[in-house]
C-alpha positions in Angstrom: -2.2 13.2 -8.4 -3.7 9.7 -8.1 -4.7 8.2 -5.3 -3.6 4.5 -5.0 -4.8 3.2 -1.2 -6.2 5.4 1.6 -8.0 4.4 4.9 -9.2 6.2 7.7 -10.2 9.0 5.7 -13.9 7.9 5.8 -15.2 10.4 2.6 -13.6 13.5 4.2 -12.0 15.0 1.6 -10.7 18.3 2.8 -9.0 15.6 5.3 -7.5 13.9 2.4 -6.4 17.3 0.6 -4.5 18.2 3.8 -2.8 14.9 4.4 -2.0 15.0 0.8 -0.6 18.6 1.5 1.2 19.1 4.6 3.9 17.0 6.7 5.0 17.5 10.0 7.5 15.0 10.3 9.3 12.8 7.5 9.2 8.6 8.4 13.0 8.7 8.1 13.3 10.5 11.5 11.1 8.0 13.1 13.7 5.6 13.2 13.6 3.0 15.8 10.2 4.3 16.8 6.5 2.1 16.3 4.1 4.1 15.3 0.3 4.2 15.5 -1.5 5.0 12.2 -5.1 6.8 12.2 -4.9 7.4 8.7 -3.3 7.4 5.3 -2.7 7.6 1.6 -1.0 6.0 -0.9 -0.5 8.4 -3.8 1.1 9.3 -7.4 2.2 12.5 -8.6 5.1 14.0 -10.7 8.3 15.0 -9.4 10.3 17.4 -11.2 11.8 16.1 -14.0 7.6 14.7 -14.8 8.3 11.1 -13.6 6.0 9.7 -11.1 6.4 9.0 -7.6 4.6 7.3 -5.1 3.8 8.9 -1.9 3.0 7.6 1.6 1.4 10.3 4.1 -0.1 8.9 7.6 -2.1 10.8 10.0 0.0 9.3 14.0 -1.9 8.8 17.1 -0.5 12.3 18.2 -2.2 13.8 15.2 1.1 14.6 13.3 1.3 13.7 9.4 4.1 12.0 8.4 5.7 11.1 4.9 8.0 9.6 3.0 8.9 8.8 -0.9 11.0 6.0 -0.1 10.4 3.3 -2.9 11.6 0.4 0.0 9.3 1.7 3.0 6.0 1.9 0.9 6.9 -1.5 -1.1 6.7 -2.8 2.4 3.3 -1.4 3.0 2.2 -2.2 0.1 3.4 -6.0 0.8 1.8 -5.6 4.3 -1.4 -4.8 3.2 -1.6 -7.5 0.5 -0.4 -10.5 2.9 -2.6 -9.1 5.7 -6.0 -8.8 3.7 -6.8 -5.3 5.1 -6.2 -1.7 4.7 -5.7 -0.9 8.2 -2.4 -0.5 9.1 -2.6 -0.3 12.7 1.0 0.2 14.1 4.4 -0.1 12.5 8.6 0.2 13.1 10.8 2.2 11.1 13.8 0.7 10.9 17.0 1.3 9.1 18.6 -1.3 6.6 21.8 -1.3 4.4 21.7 -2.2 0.8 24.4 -4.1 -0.4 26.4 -1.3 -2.0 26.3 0.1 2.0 23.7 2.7 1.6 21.4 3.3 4.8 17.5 3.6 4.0 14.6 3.0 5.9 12.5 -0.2 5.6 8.8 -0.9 7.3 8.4 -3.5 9.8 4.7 -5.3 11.4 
């Protein structure tokens, strides 16, 4: 596992192992919903054929972790963060797109 972006973590590291770790709730079922962010990371690691995947977990407001693999929801992050100048994430929507080919995914919105 590497460890791309984090924040909120503050040095605690058996805080990072467990948002690394556990998930209460995956993004995709947040649709529709804003979200507050205390925390998160950014990280690789290997799926199961060895190829690496990025990773974003986030500690809510109510505590829960929640986590997603999708490639379009932490590109958006990812985009956020660089356009905003800041690591802090604050709040953010979950919403649901449609590719061209008509496939539904979830997308991050400010």
């Amino acid at each position: 596992m590497q460890i791309i972006k984090q924040f909120g973590i503050n040095g605690d590291k058996r805080q990072l192992y467990n948002l690394t770790q556990n998930q209460d709730i995956r993004i995709s079922e947040m649709r529709g919903q804003r979200v507050k962010v205390r925390a998160y990371v950014i990280y690789e690691q290997p799926n199961q054929d060895g190829e690496l995947s990025q990773v974003f977990k986030c500690i809510t407001e109510d505590g829960q972790i929640a986590g997603t693999l999708s490639k379009a929801f932490i590109q958006g992050v990812m985009d956020f963060l660089v356009c905003m100048e800041t690591d802090d994430l604050g709040e953010f929507e979950v919403v649901e797109k449609t590719s061209k080919a008509g496939r539904k995914y979830i997308a991050f919105k400010a």
